[in-house]
C-alpha positions, 0 to 999 in steps of 0.5 A: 547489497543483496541479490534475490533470485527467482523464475519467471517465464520467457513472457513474462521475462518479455514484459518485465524487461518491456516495463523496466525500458518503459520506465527508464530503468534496470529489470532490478530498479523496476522489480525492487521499486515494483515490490516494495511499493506493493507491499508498503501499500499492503502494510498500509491496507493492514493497518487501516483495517485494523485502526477501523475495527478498532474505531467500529469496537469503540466508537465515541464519535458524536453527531454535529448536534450533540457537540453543538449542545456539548459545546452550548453552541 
């Protein structure tokens, strides 16, 4: 495994370790959970943006009563 550093101030250090205690876990399980958790749901924000600007450019849905009619419904 890997290790990443980085700075945090003493508050900050405070909460983070407050957090982890919290939660039952390691300054390292909160952090790596906390981060990737973020940024999947960042990647899933993304990626529906782009799937409705897609669905905006070429929408083809229909109303209820034109498939009805579609259908001979």
């Amino acid at each position: 495994m890997h290790t990443i550093n980085f700075q945090v101030s003493e508050e900050e250090k405070s909460f983070i370790l407050a957090m982890a205690d919290l939660n039952g876990m390691t300054i390292s399980e909160l952090v790596r959970t906390k981060l990737l958790e973020t940024l999947e749901d960042q990647m899933d924000k993304d990626i529906y943006k782009k799937a409705m600007e897609n669905h905006d450019t070429l929408d083809e849905s229909i109303s209820h009563e034109e498939m009805k009619r579609e259908l001979g419904v």
